[in-house]
N, C-alpha and C positions, 0 to 999 in steps of 0.2 A: 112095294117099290124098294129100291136100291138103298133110297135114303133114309127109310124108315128106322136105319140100327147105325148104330156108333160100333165100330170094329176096332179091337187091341190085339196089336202082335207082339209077340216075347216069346223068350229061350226054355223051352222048358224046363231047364237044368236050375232056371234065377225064377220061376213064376210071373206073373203078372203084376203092373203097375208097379213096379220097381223104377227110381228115378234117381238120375245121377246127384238132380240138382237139388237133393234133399239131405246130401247129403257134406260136409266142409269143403271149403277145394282144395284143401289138400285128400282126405280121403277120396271126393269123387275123381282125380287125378289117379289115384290109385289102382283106383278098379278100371279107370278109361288106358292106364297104360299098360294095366294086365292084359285086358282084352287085346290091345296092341299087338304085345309080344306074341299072344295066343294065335293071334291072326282070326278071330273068333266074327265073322261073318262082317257088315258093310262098316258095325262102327266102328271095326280096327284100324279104317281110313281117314278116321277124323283128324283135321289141323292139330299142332300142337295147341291153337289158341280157342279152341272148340266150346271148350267150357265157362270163356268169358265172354265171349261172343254169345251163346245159349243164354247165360244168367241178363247179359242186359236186352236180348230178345225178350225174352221172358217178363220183363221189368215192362219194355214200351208195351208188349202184346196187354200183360196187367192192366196199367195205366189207360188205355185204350178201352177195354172192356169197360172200368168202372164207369168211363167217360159216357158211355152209353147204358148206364144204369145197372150195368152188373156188378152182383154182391158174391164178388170171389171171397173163399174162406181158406186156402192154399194161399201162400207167398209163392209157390210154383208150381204150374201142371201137371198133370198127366197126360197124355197124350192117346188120342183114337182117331180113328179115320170115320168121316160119314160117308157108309159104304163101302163093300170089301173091297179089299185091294191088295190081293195075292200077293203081287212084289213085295210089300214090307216082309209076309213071314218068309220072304226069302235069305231077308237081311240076317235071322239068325240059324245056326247050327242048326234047333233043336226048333223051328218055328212052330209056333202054336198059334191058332186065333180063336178069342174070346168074342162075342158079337152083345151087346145090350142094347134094346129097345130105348129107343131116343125120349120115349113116355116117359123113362122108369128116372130121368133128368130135372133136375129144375132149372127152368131156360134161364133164370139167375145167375147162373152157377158154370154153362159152359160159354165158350165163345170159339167162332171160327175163324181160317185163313182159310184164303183158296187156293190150297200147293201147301209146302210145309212151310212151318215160322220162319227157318230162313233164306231163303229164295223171296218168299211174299214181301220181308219188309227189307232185304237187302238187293233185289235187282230195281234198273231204275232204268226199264225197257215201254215205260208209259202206259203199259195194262194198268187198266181202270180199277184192277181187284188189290196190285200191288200195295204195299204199306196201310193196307188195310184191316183191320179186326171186327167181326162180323158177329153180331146176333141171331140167333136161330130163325128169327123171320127174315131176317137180311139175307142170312145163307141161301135159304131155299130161293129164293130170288135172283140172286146172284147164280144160281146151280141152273133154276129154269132158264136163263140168258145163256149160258155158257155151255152148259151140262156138268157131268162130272170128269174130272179129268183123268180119272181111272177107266173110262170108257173110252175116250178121244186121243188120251197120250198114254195108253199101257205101256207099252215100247219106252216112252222118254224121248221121242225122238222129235217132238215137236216141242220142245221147255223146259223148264226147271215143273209144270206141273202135275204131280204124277198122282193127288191125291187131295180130298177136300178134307183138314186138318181139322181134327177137335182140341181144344186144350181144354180140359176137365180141370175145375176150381174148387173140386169138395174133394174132400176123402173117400178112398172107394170102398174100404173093409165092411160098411155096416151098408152104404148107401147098396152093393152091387153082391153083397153077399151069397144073396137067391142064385147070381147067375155063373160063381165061380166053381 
């Protein structure tokens, strides 16, 4: 089934699990205004306030998870889809996708949105999934109610949902090594 692998999209020219927010805000400013100028595929459109908006996402999605028993090891994610979803590697140049067995996880470690982090906890349209952060048993649950929105909104054309969002809370180098 669909949902069985956690899917990663990147440029192949930058590799995989490369993260803004790992980096200062002024350096990650850098590289987000380089790509700008470059016009370097969807995140050349991001707000000028993109990156402070993302870190305090990041911060409630955090918060949220520990709330429900998860032991993130990350101050901030990585980011995969449960489930391909072709549109992201559109987003770059040079798309590449990475796919990992959802097994090879420790359900500790990740937590889900349903759409991406911000759309999920920044529209305030009364879906039941919105401002929510989800556990691996909670997800699949939410996914059997709903489905996956890579199936239902490929297009975009019915939401902000275009994808059931992993944020990964461990390190990938050692954990994901076998499948790079």
């Amino acid at each position: 089934m669909d949902y069985h692998y956690l899917f990663h999209y990147y440029d192949e020219s930058t590799g995989p699990f490369r993260n803004l927010s790992d980096l200062s805000p002024e350096s990650a400013e850098t590289v987000l205004q380089d790509i700008r100028e470059q016009s370097k595929g969807f995140a050349s459109q991001r707000s000028a306030d993109y990156l402070q908006i993302r870190r305090s996402l990041e911060q409630r999605a955090r918060a949220q998870f520990i709330a429900k028993g998860g032991k993130p090891v990350r101050r901030h994610p990585h980011y995969m889809t449960l489930g391909r979803c072709p549109w992201l590697q559109q987003w770059y140049p040079q798309g590449m996708e990475l796919n990992i067995p959802v097994a090879a996880f420790n359900p500790e470690r990740i937590s889900f949105t349903y759409g991406d982090l911000f759309p999920t906890m920044r529209y305030t349209d009364g879906k039941p999934y919105r401002g929510q952060v989800y556990t691996l048993k909670e997800i699949l649950e939410v996914v059997r109610e709903y489905g996956l929105p890579q199936k239902w909104n490929a297009a975009g054309d019915s939401g902000p949902e275009r994808y059931v969002e992993v944020q990964i809370w461990e390190e990938p180098p050692g954990l994901f090594q076998k499948y790079l």
